[in-house]
C-alpha angles and dihedrals in degrees: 000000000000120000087229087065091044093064102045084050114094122238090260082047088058096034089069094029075064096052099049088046092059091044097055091047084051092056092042092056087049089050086046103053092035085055100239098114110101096194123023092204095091095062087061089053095055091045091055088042089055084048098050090047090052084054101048085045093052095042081058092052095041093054104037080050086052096043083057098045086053084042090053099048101043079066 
């Protein structure tokens, strides 16, 4: 997934991009351990795109959490 289409998702959009994303590293471990995964690089890849979406989810806190704070002090 591109950074560019994580940003135009909504919070509920990245929320199940997350979720997908845990679920497909879950079956690729699975793949892994049970020796059916031909390349292990793929699982790097899922991990860094969980990541990315963690990141695009905090910047959104961080910066709703920082638009109140500016809300609450212009009162």
């Amino acid at each position: 997934m591109a950074k560019e289409s994580m940003t135009e998702l909504d919070d509920d959009g990245l929320v199940q991009k997350l979720a997908e994303a845990k679920q497909e590293l879950f079956n690729l471990r699975f793949q892994h351990v049970t020796g059916q995964l031909p390349s292990s690089t793929r699982l790097g890849q899922t991990r860094k795109t969980i990541a990315r979406i963690h990141t695009e989810l905090r910047t959104r806190e961080i910066a709703a959490a920082e638009e109140l704070a500016a809300s609450k002090e212009t009162k």
